[in-house]
mmCIF file of the C-alpha atoms, coordinates in Angstrom:
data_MODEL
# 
_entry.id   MODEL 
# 
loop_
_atom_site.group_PDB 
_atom_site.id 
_atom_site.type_symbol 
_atom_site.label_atom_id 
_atom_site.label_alt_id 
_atom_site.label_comp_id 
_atom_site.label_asym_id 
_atom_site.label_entity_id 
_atom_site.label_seq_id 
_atom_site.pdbx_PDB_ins_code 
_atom_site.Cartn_x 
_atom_site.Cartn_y 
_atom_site.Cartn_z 
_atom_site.occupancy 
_atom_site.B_iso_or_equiv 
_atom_site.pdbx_formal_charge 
_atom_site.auth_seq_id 
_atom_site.auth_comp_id 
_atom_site.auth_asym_id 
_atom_site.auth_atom_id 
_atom_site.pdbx_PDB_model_num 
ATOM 1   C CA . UNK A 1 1   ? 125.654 266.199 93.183 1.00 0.00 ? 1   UNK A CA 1 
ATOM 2   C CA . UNK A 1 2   ? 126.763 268.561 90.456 1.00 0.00 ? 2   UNK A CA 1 
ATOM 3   C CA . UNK A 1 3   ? 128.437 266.806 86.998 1.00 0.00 ? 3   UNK A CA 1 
ATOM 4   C CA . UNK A 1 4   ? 130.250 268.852 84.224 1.00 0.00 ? 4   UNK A CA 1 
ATOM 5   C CA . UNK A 1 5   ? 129.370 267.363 80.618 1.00 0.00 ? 5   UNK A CA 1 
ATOM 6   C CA . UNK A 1 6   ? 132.383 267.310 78.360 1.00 0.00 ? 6   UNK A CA 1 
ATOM 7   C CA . UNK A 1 7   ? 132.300 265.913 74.659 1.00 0.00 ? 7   UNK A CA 1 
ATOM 8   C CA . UNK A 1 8   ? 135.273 263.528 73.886 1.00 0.00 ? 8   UNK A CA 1 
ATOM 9   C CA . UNK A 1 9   ? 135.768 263.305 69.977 1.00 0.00 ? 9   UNK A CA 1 
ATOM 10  C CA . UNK A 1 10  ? 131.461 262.144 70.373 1.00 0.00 ? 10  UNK A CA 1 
ATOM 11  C CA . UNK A 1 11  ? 131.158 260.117 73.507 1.00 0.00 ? 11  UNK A CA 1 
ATOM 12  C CA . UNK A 1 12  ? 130.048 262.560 76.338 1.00 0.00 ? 12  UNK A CA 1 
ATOM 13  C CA . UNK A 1 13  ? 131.108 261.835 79.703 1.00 0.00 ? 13  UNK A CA 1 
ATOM 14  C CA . UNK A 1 14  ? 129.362 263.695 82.919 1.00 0.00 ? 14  UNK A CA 1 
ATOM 15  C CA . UNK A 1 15  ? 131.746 264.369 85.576 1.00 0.00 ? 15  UNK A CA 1 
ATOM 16  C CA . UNK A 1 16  ? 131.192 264.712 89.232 1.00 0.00 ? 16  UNK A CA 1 
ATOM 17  C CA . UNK A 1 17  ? 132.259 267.859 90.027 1.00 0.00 ? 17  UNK A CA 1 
ATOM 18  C CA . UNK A 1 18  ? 133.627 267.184 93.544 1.00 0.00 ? 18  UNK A CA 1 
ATOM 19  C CA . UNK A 1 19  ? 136.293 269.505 96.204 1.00 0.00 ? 19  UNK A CA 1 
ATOM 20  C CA . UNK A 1 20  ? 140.157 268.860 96.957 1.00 0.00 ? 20  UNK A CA 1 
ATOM 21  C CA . UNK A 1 21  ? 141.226 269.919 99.809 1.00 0.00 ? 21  UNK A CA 1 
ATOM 22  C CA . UNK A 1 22  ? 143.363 272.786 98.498 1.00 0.00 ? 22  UNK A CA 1 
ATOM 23  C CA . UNK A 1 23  ? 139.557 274.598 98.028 1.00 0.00 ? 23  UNK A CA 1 
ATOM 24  C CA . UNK A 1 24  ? 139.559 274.212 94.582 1.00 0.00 ? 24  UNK A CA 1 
ATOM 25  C CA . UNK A 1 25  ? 136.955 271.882 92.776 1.00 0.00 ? 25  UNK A CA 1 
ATOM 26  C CA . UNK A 1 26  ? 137.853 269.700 90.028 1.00 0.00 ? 26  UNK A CA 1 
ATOM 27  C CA . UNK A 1 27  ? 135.354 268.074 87.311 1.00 0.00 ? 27  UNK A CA 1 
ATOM 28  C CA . UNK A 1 28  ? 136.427 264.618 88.335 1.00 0.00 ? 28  UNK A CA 1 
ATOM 29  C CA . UNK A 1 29  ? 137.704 261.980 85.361 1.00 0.00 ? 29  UNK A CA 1 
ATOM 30  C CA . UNK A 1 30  ? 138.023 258.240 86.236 1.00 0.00 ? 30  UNK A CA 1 
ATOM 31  C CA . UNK A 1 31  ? 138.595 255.730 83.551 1.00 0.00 ? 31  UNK A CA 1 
ATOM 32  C CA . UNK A 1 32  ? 138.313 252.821 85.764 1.00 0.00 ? 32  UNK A CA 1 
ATOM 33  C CA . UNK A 1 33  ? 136.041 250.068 84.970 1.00 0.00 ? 33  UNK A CA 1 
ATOM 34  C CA . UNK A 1 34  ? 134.520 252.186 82.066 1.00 0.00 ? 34  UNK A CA 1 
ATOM 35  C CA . UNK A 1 35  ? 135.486 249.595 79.595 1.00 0.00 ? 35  UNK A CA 1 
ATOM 36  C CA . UNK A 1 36  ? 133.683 251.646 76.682 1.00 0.00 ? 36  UNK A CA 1 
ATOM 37  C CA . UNK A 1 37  ? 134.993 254.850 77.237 1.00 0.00 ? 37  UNK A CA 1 
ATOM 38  C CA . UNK A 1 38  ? 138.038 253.477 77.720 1.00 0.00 ? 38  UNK A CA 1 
ATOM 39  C CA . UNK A 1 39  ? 138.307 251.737 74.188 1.00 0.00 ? 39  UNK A CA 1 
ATOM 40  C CA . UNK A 1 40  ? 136.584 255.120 73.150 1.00 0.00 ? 40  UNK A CA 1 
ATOM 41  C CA . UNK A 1 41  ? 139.335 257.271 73.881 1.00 0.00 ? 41  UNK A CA 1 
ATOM 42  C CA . UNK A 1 42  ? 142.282 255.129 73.470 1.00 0.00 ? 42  UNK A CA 1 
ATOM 43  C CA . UNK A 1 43  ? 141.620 254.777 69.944 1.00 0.00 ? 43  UNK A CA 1 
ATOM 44  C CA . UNK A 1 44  ? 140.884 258.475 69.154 1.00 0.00 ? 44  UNK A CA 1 
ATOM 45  C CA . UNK A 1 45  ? 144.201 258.665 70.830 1.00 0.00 ? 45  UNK A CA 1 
ATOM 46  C CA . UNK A 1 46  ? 146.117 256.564 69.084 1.00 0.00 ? 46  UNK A CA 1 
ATOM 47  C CA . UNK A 1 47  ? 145.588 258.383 65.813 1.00 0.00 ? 47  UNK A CA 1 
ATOM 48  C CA . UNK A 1 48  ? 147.568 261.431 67.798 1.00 0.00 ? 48  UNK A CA 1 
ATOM 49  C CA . UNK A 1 49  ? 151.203 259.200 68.279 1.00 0.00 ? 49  UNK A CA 1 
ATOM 50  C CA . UNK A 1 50  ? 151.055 256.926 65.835 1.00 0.00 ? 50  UNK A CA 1 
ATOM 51  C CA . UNK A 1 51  ? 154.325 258.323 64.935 1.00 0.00 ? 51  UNK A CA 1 
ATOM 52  C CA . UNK A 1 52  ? 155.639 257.266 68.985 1.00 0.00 ? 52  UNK A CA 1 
ATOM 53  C CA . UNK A 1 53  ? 157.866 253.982 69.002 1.00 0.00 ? 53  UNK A CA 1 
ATOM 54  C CA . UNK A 1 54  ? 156.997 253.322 72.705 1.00 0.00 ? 54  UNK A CA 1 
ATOM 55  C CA . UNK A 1 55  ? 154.346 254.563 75.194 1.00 0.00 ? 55  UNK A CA 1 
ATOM 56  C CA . UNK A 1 56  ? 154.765 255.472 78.633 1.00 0.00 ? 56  UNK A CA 1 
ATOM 57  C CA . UNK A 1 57  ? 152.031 256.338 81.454 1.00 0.00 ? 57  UNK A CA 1 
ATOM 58  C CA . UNK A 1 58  ? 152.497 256.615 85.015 1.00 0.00 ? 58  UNK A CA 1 
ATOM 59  C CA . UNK A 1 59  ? 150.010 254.572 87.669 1.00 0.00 ? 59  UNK A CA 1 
ATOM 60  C CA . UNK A 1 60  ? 146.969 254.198 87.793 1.00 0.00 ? 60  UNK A CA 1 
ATOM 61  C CA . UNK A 1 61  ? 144.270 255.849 85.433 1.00 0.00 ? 61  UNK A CA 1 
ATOM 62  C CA . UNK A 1 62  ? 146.704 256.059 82.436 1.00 0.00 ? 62  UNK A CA 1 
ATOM 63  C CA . UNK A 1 63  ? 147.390 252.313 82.362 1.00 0.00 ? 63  UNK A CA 1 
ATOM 64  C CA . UNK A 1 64  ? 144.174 251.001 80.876 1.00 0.00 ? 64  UNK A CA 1 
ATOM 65  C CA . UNK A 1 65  ? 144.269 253.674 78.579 1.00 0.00 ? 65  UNK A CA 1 
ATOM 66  C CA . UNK A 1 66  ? 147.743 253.177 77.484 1.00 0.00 ? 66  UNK A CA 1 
ATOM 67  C CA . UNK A 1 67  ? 147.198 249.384 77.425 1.00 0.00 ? 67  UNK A CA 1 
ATOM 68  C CA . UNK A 1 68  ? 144.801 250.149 74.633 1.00 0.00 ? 68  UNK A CA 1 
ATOM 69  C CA . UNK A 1 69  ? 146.725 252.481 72.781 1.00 0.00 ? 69  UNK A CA 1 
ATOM 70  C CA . UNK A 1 70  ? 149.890 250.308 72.509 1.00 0.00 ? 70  UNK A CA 1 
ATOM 71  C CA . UNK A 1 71  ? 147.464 248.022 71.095 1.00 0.00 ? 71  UNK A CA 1 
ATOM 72  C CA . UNK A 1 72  ? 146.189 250.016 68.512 1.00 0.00 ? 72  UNK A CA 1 
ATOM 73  C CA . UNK A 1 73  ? 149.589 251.076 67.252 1.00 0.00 ? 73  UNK A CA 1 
ATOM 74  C CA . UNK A 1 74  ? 150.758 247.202 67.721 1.00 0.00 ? 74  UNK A CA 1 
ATOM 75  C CA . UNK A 1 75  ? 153.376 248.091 70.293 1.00 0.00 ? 75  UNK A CA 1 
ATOM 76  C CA . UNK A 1 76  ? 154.323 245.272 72.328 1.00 0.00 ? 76  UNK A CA 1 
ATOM 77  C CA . UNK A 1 77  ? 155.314 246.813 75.266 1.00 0.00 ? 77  UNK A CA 1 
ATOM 78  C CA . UNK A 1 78  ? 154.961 250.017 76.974 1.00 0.00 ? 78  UNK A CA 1 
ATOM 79  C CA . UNK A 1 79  ? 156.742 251.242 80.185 1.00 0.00 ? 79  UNK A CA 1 
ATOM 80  C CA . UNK A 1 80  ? 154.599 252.288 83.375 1.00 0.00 ? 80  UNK A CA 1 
ATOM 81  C CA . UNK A 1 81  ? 156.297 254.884 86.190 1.00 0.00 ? 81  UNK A CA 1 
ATOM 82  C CA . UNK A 1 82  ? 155.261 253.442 89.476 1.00 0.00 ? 82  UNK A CA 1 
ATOM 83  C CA . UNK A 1 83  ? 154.460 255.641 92.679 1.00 0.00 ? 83  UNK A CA 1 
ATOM 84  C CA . UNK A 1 84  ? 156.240 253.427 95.245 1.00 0.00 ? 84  UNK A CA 1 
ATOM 85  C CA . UNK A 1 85  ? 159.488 251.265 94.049 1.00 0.00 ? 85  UNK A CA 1 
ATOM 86  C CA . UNK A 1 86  ? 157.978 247.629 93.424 1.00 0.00 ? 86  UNK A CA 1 
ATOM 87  C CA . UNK A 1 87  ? 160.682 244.685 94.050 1.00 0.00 ? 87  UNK A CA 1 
ATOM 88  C CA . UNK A 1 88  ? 161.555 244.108 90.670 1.00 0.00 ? 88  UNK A CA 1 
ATOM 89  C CA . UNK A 1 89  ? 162.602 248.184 90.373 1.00 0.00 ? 89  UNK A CA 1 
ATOM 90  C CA . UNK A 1 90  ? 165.720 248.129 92.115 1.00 0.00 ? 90  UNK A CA 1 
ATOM 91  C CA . UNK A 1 91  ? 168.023 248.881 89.715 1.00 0.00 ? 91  UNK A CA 1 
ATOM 92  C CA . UNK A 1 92  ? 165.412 251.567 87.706 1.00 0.00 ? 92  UNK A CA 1 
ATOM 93  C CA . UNK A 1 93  ? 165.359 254.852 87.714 1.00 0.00 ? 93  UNK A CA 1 
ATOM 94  C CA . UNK A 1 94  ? 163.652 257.743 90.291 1.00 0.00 ? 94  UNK A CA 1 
ATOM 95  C CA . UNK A 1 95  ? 162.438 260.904 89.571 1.00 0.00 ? 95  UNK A CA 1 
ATOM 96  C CA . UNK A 1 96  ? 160.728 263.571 92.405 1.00 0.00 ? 96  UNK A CA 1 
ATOM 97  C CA . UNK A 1 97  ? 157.995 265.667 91.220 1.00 0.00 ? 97  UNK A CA 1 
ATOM 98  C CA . UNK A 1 98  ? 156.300 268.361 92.944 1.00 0.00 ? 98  UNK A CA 1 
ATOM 99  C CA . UNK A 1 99  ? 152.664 267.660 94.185 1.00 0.00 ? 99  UNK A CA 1 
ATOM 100 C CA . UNK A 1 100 ? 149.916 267.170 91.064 1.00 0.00 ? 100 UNK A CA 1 
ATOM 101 C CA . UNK A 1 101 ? 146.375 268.972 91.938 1.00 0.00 ? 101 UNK A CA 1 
ATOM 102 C CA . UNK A 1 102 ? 144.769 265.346 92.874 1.00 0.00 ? 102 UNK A CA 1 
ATOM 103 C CA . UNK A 1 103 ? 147.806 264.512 95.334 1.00 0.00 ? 103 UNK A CA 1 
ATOM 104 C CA . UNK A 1 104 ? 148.650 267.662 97.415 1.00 0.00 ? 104 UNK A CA 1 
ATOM 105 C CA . UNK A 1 105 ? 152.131 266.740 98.375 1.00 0.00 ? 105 UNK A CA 1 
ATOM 106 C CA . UNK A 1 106 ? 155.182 265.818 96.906 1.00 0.00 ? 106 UNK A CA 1 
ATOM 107 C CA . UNK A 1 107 ? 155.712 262.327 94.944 1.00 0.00 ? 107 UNK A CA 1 
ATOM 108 C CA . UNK A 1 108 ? 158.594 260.027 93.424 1.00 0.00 ? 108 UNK A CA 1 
ATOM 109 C CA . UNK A 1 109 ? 157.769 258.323 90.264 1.00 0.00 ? 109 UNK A CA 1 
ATOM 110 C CA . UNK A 1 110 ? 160.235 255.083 89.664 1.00 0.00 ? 110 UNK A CA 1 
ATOM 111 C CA . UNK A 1 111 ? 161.122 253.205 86.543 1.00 0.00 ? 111 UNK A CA 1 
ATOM 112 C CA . UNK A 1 112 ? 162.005 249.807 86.118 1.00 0.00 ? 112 UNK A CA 1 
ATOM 113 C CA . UNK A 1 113 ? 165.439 248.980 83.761 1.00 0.00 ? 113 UNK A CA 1 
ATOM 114 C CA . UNK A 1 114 ? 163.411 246.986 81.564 1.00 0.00 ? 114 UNK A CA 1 
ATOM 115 C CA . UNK A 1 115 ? 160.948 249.790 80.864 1.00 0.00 ? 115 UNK A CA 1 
ATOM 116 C CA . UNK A 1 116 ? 164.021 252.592 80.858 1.00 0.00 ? 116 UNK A CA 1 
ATOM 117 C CA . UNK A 1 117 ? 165.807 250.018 78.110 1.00 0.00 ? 117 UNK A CA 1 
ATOM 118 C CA . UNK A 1 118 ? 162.428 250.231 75.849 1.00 0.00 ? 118 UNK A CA 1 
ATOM 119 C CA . UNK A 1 119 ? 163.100 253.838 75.509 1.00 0.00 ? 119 UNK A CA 1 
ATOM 120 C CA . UNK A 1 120 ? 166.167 254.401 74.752 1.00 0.00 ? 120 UNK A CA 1 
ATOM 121 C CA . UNK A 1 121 ? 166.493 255.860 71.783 1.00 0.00 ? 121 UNK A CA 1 
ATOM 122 C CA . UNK A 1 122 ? 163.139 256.100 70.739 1.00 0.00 ? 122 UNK A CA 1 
ATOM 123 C CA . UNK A 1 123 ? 160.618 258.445 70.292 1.00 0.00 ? 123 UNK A CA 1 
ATOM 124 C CA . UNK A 1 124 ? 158.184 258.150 73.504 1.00 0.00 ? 124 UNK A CA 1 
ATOM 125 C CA . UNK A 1 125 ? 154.738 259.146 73.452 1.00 0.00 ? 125 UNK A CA 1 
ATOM 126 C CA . UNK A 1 126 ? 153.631 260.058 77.032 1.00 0.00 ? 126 UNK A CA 1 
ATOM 127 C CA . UNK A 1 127 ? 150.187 259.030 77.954 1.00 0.00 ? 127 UNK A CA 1 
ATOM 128 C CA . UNK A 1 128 ? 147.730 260.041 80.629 1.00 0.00 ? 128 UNK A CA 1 
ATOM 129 C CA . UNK A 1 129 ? 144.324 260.518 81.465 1.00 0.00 ? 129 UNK A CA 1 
ATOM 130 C CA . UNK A 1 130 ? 144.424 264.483 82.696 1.00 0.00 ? 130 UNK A CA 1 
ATOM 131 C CA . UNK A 1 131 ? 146.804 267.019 82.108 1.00 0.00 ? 131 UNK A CA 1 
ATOM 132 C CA . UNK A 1 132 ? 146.519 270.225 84.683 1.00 0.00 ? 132 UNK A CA 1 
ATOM 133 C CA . UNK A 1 133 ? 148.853 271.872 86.702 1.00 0.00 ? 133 UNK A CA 1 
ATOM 134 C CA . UNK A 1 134 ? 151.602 269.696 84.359 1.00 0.00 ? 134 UNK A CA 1 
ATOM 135 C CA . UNK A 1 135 ? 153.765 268.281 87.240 1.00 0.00 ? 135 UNK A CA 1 
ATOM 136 C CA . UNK A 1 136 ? 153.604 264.149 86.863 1.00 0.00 ? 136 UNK A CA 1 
ATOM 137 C CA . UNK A 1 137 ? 154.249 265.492 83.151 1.00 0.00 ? 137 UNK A CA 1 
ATOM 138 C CA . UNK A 1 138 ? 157.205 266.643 84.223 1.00 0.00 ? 138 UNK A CA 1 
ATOM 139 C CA . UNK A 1 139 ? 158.784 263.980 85.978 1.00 0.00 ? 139 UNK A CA 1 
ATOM 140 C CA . UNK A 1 140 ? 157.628 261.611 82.870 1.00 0.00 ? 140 UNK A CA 1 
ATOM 141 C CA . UNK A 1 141 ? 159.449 263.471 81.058 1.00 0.00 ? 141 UNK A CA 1 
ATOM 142 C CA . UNK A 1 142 ? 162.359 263.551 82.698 1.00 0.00 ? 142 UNK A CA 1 
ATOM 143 C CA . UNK A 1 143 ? 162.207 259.878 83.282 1.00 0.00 ? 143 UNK A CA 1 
ATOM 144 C CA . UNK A 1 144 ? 162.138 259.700 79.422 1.00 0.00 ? 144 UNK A CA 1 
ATOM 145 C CA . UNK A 1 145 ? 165.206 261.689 79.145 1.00 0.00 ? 145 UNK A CA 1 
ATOM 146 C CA . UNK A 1 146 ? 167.134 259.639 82.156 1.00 0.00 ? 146 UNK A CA 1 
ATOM 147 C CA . UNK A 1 147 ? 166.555 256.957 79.955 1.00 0.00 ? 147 UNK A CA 1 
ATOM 148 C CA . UNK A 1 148 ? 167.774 257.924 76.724 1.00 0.00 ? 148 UNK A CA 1 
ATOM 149 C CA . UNK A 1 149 ? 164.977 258.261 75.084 1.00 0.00 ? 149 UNK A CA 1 
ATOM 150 C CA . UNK A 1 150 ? 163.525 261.541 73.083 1.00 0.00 ? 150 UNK A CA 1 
ATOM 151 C CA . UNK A 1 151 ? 159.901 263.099 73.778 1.00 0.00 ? 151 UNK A CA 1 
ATOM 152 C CA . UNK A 1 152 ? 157.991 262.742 70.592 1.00 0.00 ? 152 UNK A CA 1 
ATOM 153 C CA . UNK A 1 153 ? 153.905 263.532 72.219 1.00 0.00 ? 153 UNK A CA 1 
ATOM 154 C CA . UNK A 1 154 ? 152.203 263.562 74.989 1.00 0.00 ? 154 UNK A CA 1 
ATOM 155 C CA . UNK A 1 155 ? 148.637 263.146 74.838 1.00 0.00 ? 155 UNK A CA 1 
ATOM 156 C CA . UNK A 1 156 ? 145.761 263.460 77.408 1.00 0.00 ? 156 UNK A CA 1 
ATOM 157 C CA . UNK A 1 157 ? 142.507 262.760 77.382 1.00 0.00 ? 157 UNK A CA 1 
ATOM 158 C CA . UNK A 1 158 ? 141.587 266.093 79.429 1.00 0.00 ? 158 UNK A CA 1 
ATOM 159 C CA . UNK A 1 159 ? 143.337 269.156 79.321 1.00 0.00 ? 159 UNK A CA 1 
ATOM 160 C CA . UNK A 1 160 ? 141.908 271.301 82.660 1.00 0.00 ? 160 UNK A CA 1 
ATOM 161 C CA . UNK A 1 161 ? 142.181 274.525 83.306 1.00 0.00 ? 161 UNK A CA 1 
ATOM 162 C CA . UNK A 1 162 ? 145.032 276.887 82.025 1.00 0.00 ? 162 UNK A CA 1 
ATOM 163 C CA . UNK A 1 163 ? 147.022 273.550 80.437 1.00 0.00 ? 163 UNK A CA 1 
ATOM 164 C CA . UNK A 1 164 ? 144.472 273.743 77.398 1.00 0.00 ? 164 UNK A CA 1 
ATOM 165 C CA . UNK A 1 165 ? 147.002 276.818 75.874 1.00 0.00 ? 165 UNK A CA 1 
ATOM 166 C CA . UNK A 1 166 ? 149.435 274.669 76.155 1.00 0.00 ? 166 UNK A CA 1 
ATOM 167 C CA . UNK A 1 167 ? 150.468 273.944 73.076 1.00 0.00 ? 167 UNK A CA 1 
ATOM 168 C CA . UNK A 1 168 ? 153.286 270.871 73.511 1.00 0.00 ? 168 UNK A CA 1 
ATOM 169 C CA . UNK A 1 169 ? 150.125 268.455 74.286 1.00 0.00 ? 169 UNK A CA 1 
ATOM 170 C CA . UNK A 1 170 ? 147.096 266.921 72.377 1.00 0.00 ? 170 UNK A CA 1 
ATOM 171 C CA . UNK A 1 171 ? 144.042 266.067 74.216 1.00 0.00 ? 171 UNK A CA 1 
ATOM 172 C CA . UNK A 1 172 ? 140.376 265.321 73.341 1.00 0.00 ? 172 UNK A CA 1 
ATOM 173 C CA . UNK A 1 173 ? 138.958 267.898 75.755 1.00 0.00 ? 173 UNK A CA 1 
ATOM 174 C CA . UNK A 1 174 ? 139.072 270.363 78.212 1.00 0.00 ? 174 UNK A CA 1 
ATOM 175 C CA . UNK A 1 175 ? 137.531 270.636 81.418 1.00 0.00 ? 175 UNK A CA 1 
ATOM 176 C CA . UNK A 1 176 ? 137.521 273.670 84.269 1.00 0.00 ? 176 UNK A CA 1 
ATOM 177 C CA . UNK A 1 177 ? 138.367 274.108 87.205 1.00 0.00 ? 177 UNK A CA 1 
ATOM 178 C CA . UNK A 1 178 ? 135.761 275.499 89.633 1.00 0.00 ? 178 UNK A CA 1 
# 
């Protein structure tokens, strides 16, 4: 197996470089489990919103990651945009984005009320672990505005491919595509 290397503000992480079905090959980032790297980058990230009043991520990888941020920046709470509508979301919000790189098809992110109320009128920091093609951005941020609340940052840990010139997002580092 092939890996990418990429340096993340001095922890280096090798990457299995590994095919979607689209063709396309993606240096493949998985925060799961990796406790270290975990605590490693949520911190460096935290320094990037500390001016954010509330965080939200969508499911999964962003949640251990955002877990640790709100922690840092002694936040409470933090809201979490689920893939499928959990019992408890059925008076939230939806939002349908078009298919991410990863995914391949179409989704729906949904919000709960409680997590649409913590927004509202704050400034929300939007948190995942890999920016690319910038379409689960999208819907976060429209759930953000659904709810009232303003878009203050939103921070990755990995910018790949053409979404490192973007220059509305902070990330630690920047990966290819292959």
């Amino acid at each position: 197996m092939k890996y990418y290397s990429v340096d993340l503000g001095g922890m280096t992480a090798d990457l299995p470089i590994l095919p979607l079905p689209s063709g396309v090959n993606i240096a493949f980032f998985n925060l799961h489990g990796n406790v270290q790297l975990t605590e490693h980058c949520g911190k460096l990230l935290a320094e990037k919103v500390a001016d954010c009043d509330v965080l939200l991520t969508a499911e999964s990888k962003g949640l251990q990651l955002t877990h640790v941020i709100a922690r840092e920046l002694g936040q409470p709470y933090y809201a979490v945009a689920r893939k499928s509508r959990k019992l408890y979301m059925q008076d939230g919000l939806e939002v349908e984005i078009n298919s991410s790189i990863t995914t391949g098809t179409q989704q729906k992110l949904y919000l709960s009320k409680h997590d649409a109320d913590i927004m509202r009128g704050k400034k929300v920091g939007i948190i995942d672990d890999v920016v690319s093609t910038g379409n689960s951005l999208v819907g976060l941020e429209k759930l953000v505005e659904m709810s009232g609340g303003t878009v203050c940052k939103k921070a990755f840990v990995l910018a790949e491919g053409k979404a490192a010139e973007r220059d509305d997002i902070c990330y630690l580092g920047v990966i290819p595509l292959f």
